[in-house]
C-alpha positions as protocol buffer text, in pm:
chain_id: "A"
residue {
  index: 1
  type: UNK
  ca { x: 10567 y: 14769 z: 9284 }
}
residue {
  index: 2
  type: UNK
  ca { x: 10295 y: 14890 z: 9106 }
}
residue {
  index: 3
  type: UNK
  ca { x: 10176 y: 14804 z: 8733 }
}
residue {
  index: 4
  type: UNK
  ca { x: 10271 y: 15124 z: 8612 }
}
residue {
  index: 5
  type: UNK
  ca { x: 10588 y: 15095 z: 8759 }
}
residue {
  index: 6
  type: UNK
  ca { x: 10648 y: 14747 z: 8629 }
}
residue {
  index: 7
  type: UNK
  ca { x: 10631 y: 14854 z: 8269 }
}
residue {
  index: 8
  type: UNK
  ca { x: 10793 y: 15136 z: 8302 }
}
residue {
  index: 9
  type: UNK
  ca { x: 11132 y: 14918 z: 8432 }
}
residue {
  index: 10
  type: UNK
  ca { x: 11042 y: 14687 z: 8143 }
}
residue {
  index: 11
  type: UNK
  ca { x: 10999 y: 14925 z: 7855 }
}
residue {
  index: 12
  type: UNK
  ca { x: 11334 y: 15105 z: 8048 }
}
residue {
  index: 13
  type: UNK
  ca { x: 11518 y: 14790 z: 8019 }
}
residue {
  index: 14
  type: UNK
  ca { x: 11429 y: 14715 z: 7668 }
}
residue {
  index: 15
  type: UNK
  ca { x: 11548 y: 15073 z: 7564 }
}
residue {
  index: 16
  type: UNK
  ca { x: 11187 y: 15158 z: 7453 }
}
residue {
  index: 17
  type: UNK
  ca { x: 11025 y: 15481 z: 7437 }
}
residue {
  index: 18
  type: UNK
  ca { x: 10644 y: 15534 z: 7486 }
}
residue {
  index: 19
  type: UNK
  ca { x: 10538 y: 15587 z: 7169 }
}
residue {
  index: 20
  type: UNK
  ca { x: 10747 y: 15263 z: 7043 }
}
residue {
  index: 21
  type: UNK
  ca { x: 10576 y: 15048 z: 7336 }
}
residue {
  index: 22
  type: UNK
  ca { x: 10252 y: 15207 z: 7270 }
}
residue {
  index: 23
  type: UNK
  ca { x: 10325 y: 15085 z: 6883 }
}
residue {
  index: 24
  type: UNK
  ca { x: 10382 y: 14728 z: 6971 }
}
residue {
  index: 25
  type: UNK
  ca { x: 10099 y: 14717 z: 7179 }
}
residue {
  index: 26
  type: UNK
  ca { x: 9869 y: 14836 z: 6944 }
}
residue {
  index: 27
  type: UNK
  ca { x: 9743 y: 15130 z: 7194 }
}
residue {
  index: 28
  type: UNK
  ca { x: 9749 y: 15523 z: 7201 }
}
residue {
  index: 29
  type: UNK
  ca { x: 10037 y: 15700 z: 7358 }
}
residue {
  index: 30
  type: UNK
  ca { x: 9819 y: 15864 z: 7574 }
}
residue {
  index: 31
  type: UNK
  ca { x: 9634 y: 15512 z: 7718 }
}
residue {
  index: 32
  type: UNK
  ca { x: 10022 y: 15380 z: 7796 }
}
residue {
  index: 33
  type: UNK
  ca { x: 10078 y: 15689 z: 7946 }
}
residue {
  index: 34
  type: UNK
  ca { x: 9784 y: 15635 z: 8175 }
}
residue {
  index: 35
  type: UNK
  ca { x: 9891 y: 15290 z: 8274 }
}
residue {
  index: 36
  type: UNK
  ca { x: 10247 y: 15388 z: 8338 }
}
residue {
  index: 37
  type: UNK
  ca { x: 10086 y: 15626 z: 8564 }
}
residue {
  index: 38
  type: UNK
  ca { x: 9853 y: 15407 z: 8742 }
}
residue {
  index: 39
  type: UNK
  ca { x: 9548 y: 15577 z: 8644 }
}
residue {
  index: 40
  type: UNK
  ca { x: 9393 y: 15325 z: 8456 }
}
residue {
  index: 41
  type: UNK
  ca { x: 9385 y: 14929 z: 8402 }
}
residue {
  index: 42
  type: UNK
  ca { x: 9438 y: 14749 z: 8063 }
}
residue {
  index: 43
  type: UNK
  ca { x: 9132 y: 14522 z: 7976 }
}
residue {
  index: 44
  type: UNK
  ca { x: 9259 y: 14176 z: 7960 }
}
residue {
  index: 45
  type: UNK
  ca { x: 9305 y: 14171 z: 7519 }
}
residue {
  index: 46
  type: UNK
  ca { x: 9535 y: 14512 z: 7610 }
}
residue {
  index: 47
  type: UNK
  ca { x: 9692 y: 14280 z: 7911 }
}
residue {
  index: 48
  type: UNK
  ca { x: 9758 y: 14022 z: 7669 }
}
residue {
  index: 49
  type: UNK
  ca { x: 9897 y: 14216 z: 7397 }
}
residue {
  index: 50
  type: UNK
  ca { x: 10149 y: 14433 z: 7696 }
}
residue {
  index: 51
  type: UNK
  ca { x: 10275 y: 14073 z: 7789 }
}
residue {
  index: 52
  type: UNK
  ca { x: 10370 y: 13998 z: 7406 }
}
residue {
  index: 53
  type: UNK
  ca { x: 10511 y: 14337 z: 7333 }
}
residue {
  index: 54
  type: UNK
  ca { x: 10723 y: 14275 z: 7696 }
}
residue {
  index: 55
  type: UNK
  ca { x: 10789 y: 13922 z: 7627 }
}
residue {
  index: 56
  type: UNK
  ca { x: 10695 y: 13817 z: 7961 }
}
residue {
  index: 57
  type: UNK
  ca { x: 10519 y: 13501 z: 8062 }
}
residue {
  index: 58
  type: UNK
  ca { x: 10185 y: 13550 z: 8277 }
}
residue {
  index: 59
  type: UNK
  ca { x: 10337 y: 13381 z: 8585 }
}
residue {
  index: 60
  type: UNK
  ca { x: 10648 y: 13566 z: 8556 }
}
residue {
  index: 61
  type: UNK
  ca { x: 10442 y: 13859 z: 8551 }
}
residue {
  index: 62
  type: UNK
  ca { x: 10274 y: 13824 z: 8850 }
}
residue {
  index: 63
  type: UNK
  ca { x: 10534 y: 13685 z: 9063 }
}
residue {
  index: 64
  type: UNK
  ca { x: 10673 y: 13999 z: 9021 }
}
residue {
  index: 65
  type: UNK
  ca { x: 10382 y: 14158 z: 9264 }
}
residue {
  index: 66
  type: UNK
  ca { x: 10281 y: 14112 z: 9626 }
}
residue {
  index: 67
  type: UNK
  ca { x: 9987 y: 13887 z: 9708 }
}
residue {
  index: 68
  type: UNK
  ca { x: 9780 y: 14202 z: 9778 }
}
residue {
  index: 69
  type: UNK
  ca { x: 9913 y: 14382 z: 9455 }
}
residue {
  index: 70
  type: UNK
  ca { x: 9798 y: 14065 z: 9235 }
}
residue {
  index: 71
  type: UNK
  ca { x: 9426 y: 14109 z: 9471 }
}
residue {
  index: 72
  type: UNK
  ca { x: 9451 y: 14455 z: 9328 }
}
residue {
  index: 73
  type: UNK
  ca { x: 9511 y: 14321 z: 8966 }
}
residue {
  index: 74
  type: UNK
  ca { x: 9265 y: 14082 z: 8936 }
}
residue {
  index: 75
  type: UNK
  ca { x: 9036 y: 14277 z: 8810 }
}
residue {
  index: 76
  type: UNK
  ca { x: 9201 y: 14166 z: 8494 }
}
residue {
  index: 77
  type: UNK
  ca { x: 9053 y: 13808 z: 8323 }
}
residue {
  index: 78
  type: UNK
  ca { x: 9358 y: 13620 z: 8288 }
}
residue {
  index: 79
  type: UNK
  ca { x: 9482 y: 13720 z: 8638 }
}
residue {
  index: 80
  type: UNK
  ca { x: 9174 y: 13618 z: 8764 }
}
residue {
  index: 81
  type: UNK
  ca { x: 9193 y: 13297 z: 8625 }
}
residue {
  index: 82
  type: UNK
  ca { x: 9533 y: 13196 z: 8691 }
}
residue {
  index: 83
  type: UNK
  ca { x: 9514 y: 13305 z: 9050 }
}
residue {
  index: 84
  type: UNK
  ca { x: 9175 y: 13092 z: 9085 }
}
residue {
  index: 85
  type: UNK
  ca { x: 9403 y: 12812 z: 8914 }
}
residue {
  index: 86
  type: UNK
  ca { x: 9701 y: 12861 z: 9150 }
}
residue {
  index: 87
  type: UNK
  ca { x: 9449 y: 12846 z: 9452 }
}
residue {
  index: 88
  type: UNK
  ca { x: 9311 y: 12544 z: 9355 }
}
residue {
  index: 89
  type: UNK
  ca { x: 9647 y: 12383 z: 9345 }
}
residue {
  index: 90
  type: UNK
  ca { x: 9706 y: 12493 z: 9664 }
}
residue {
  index: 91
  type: UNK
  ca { x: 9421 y: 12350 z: 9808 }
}
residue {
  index: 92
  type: UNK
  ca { x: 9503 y: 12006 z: 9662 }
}
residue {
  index: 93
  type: UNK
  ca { x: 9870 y: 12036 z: 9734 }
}
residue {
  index: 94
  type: UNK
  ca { x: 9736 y: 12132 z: 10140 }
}
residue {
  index: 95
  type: UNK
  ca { x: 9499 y: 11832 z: 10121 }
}
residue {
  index: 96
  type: UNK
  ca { x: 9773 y: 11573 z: 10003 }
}
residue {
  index: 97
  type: UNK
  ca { x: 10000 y: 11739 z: 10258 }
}
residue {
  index: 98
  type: UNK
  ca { x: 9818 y: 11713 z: 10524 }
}
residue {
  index: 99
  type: UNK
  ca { x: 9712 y: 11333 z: 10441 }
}
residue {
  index: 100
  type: UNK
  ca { x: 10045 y: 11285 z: 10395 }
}
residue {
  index: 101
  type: UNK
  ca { x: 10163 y: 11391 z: 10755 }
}
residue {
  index: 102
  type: UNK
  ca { x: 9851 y: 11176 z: 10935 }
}
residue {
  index: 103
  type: UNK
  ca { x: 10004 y: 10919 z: 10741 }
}
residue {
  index: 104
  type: UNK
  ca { x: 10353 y: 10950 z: 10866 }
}
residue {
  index: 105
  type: UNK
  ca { x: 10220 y: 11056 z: 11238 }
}
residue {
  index: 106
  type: UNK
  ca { x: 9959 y: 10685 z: 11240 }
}
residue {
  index: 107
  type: UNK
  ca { x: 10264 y: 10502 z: 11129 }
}
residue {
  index: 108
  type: UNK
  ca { x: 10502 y: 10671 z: 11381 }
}
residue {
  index: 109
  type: UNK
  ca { x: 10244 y: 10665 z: 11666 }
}
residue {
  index: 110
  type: UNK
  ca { x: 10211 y: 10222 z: 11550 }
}
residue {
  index: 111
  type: UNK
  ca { x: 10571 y: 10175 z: 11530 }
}
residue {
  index: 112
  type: UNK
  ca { x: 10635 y: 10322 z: 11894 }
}
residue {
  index: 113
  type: UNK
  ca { x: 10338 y: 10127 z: 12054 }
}
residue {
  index: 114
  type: UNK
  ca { x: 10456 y: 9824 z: 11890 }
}
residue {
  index: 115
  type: UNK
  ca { x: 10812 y: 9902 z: 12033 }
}
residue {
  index: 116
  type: UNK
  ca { x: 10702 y: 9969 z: 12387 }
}
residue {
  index: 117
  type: UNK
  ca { x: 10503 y: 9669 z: 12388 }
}
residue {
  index: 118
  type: UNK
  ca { x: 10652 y: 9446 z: 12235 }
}
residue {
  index: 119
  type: UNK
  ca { x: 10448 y: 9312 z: 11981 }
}
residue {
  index: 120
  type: UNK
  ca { x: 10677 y: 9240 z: 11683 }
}
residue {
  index: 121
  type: UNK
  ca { x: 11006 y: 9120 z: 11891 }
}
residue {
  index: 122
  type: UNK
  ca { x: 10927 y: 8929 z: 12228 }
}
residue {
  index: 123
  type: UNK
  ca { x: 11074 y: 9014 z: 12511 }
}
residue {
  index: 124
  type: UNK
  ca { x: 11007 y: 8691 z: 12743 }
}
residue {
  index: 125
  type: UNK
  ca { x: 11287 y: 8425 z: 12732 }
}
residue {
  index: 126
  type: UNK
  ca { x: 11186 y: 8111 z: 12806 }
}
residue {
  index: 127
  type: UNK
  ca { x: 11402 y: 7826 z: 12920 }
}
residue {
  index: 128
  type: UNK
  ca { x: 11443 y: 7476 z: 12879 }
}
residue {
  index: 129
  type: UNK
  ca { x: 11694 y: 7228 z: 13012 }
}
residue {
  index: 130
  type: UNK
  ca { x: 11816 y: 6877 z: 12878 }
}
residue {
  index: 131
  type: UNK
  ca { x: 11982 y: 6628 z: 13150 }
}
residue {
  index: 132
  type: UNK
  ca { x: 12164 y: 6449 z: 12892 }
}
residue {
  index: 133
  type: UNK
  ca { x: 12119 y: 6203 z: 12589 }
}
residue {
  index: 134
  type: UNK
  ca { x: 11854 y: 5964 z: 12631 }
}
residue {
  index: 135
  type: UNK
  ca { x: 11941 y: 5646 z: 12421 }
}
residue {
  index: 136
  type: UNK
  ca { x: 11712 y: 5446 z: 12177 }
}
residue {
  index: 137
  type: UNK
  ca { x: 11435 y: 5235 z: 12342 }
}
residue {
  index: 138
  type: UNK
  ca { x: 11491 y: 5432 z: 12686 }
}
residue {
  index: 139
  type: UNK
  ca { x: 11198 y: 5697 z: 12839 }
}
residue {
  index: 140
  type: UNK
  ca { x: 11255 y: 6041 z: 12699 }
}
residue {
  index: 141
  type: UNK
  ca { x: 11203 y: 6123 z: 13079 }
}
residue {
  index: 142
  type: UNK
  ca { x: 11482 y: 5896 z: 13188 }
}
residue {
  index: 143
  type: UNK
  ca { x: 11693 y: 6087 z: 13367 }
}
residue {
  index: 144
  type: UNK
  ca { x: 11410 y: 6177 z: 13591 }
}
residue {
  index: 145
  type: UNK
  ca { x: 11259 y: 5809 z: 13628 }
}
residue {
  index: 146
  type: UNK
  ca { x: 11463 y: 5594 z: 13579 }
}
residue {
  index: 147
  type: UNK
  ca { x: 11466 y: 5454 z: 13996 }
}
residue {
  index: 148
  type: UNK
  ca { x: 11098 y: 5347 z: 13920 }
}
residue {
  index: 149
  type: UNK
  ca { x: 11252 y: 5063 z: 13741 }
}
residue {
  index: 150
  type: UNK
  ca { x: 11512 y: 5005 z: 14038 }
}
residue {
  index: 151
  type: UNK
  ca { x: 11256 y: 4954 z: 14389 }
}
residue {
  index: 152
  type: UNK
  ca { x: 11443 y: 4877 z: 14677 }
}
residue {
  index: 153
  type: UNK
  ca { x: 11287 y: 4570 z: 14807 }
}
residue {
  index: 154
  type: UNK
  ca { x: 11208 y: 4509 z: 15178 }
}
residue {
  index: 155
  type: UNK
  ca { x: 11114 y: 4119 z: 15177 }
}
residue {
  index: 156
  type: UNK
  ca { x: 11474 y: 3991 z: 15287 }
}
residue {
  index: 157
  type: UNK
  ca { x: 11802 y: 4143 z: 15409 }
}
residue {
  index: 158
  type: UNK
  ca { x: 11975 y: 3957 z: 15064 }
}
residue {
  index: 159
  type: UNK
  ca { x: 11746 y: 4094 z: 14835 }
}
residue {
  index: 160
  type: UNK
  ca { x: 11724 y: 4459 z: 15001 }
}
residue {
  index: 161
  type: UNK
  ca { x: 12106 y: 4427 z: 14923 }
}
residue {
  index: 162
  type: UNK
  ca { x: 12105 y: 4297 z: 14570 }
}
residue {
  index: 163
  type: UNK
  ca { x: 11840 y: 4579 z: 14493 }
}
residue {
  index: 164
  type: UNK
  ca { x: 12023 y: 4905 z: 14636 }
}
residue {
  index: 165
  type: UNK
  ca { x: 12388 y: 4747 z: 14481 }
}
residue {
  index: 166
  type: UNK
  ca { x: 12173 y: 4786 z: 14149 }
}
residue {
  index: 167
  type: UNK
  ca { x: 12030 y: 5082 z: 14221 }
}
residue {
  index: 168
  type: UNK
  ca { x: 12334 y: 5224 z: 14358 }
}
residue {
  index: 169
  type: UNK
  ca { x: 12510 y: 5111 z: 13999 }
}
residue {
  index: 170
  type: UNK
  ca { x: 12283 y: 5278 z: 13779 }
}
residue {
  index: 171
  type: UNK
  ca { x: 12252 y: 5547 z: 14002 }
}
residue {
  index: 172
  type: UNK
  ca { x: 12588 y: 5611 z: 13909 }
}
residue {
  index: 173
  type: UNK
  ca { x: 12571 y: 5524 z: 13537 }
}
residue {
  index: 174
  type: UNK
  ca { x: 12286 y: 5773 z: 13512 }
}
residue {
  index: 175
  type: UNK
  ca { x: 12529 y: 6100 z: 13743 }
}
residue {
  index: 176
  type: UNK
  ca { x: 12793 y: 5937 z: 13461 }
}
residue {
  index: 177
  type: UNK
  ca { x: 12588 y: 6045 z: 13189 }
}
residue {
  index: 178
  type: UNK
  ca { x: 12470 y: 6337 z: 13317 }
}
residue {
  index: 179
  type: UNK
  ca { x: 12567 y: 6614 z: 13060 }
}
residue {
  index: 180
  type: UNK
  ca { x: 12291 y: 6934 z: 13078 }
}
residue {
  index: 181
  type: UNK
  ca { x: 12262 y: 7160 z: 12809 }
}
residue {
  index: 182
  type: UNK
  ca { x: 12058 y: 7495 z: 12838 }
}
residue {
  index: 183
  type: UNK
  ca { x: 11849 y: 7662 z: 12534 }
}
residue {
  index: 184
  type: UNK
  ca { x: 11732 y: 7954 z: 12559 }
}
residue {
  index: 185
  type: UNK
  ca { x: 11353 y: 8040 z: 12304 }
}
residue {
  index: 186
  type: UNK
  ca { x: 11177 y: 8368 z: 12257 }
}
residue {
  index: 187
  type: UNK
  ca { x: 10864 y: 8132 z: 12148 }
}
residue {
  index: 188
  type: UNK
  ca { x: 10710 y: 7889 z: 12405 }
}
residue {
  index: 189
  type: UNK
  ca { x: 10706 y: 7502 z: 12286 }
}
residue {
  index: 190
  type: UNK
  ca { x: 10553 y: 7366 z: 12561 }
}
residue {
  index: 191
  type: UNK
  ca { x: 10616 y: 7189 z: 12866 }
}
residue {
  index: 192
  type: UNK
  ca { x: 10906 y: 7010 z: 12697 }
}
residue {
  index: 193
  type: UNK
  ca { x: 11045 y: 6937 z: 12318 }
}
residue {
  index: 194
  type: UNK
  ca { x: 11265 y: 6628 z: 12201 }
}
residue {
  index: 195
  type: UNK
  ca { x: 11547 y: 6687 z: 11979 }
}
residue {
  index: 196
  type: UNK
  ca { x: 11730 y: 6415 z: 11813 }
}
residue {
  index: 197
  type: UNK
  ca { x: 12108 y: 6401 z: 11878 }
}
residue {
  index: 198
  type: UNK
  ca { x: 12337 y: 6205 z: 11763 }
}
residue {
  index: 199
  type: UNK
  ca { x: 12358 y: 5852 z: 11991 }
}
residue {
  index: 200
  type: UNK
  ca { x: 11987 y: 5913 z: 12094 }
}
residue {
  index: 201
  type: UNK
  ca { x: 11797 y: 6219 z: 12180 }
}
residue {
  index: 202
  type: UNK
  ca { x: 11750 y: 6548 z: 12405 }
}
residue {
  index: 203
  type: UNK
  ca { x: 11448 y: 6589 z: 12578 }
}
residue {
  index: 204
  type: UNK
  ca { x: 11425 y: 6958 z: 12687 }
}
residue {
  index: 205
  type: UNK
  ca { x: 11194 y: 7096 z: 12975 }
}
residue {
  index: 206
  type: UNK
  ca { x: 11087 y: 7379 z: 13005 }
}
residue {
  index: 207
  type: UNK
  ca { x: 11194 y: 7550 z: 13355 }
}
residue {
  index: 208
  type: UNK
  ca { x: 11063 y: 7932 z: 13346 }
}
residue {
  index: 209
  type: UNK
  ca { x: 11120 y: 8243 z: 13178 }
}
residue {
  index: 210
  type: UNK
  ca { x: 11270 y: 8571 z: 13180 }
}
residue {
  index: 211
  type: UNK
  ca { x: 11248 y: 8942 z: 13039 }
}
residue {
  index: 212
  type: UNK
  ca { x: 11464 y: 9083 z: 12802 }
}
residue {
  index: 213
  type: UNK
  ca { x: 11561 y: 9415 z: 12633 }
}
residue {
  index: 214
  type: UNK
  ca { x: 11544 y: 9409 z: 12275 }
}
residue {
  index: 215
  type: UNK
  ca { x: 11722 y: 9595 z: 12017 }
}
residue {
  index: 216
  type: UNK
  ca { x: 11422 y: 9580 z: 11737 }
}
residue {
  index: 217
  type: UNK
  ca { x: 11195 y: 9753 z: 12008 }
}
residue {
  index: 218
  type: UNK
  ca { x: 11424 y: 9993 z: 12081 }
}
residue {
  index: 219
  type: UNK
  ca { x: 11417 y: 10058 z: 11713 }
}
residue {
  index: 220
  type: UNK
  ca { x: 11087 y: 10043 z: 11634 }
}
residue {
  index: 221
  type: UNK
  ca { x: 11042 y: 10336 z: 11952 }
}
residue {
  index: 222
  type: UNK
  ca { x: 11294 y: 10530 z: 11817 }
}
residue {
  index: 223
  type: UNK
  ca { x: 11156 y: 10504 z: 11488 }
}
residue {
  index: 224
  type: UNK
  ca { x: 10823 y: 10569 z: 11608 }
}
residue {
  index: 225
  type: UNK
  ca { x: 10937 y: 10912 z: 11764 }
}
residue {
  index: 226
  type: UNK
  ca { x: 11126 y: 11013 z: 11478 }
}
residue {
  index: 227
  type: UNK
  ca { x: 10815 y: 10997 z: 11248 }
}
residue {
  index: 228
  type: UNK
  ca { x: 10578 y: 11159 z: 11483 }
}
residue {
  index: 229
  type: UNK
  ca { x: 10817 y: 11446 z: 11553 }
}
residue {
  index: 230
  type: UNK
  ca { x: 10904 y: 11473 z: 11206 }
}
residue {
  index: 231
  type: UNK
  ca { x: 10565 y: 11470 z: 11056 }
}
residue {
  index: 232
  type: UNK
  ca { x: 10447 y: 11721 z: 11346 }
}
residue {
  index: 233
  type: UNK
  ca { x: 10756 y: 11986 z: 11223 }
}
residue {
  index: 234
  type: UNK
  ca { x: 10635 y: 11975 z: 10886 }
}
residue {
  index: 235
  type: UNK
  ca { x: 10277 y: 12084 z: 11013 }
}
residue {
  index: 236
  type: UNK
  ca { x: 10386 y: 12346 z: 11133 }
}
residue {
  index: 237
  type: UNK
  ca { x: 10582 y: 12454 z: 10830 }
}
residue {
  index: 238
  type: UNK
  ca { x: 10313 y: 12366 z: 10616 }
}
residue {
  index: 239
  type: UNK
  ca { x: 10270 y: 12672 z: 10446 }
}
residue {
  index: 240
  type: UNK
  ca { x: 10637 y: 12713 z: 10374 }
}
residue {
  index: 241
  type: UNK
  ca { x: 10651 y: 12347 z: 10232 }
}
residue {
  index: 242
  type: UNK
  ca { x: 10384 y: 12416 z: 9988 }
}
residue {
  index: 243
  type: UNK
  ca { x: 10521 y: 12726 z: 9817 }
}
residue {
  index: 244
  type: UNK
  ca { x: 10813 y: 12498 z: 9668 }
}
């Protein structure tokens, strides 16, 4: 559409004639009929005045043209300026955008490495084992010691007896309260941890660890992907995204 053919439709649509347009306007017949025609261009007070007389508003006017027909119209001020104006939006829009989208792709890009090595939910197990209770005033280590206290003594046949019947007795008091309990830790707390209990306490060693799969990595890898993918769709629909 050309501008000539834009007021035409309008003045057509508002059941104008020339000379009635040309009135409101405040121009000859003869000028309208040269701009109708497309053999001139209104300076911009004309412009100005056209847009009152059609009751149109200056970016409803132009959104009416092509990008190359509003080129071809800038030779008029105000569509000059406002299409140096929209431009310059654009541009800032485009910059924001495309900060935006690093943003999104850095944060996708952290969340996967994070995920895929494990650096916000652990994936090592370790374990750590309690024999039983250990009772007041006895070695937390008890259940592992406690023969140091019960030698077997070689100086006569009686006393070699005596000692293993007492060793034998507590041996079996000790297998009596035998009573292991397992925990499992995603954080390491040493070589071994007491826990009171009631009747005494636990001491827990630790025996070794395993690996893991963890839901929150999972996550966090999915999430990852999902923001990198994401922000790297909208790149490539930039343009589109910025003419809303």
């Amino acid at each position: 559409m050309t501008l000539g053919e834009y007021i035409k439709d309008k003045r057509a649509s508002m059941q104008l004639s020339q000379p009635q347009l040309a009135e409101q306007i405040g121009i000859e017949q003869s000028y309208l009929s040269k701009l109708e025609n497309d053999k001139s261009l209104p300076s911009n007070e004309v412009f100005r005045r056209l847009l009152a007389a059609l009751n149109v508003p200056l970016a409803d006017f132009i959104a009416a043209f092509s990008i190359q027909e509003q080129q071809q119209l800038s030779a008029i001020a105000d569509i000059e300026f406002y299409l140096k104006q929209q431009n310059n939006k654009l541009q800032h829009h485009s910059a924001r955008l495309v900060l935006s989208l690093s943003f999104i792709f850095a944060l996708g890009a952290a969340c996967f490495y994070a995920g895929v090595q494990a650096l916000c939910f652990s994936e090592r197990v370790y374990q750590y084992e309690s024999l039983g209770v250990v009772l007041p005033g006895e070695s937390a280590f008890v259940f592992k010691d406690w023969d140091q206290h019960f030698p077997i003594r070689t100086d006569s046949g009686e006393d070699m007896r005596q000692s293993m019947k007492k060793r034998a007795e507590k041996a079996q008091q000790m297998y009596q309260r035998l009573a292991q309990l397992t925990e499992q830790s995603f954080e390491h707390r040493g070589e071994y941890y007491i826990r009171t209990v009631e009747g005494g306490s636990r001491t827990f060693e630790y025996k070794g660890a395993n690996w893991v799969s963890r839901t929150g990595n999972t996550i966090l890898q999915l999430l990852g992907l999902f923001l990198m993918v994401f922000s790297a769709v909208l790149s490539l629909g930039r343009k589109a995204l910025l003419r809303f």
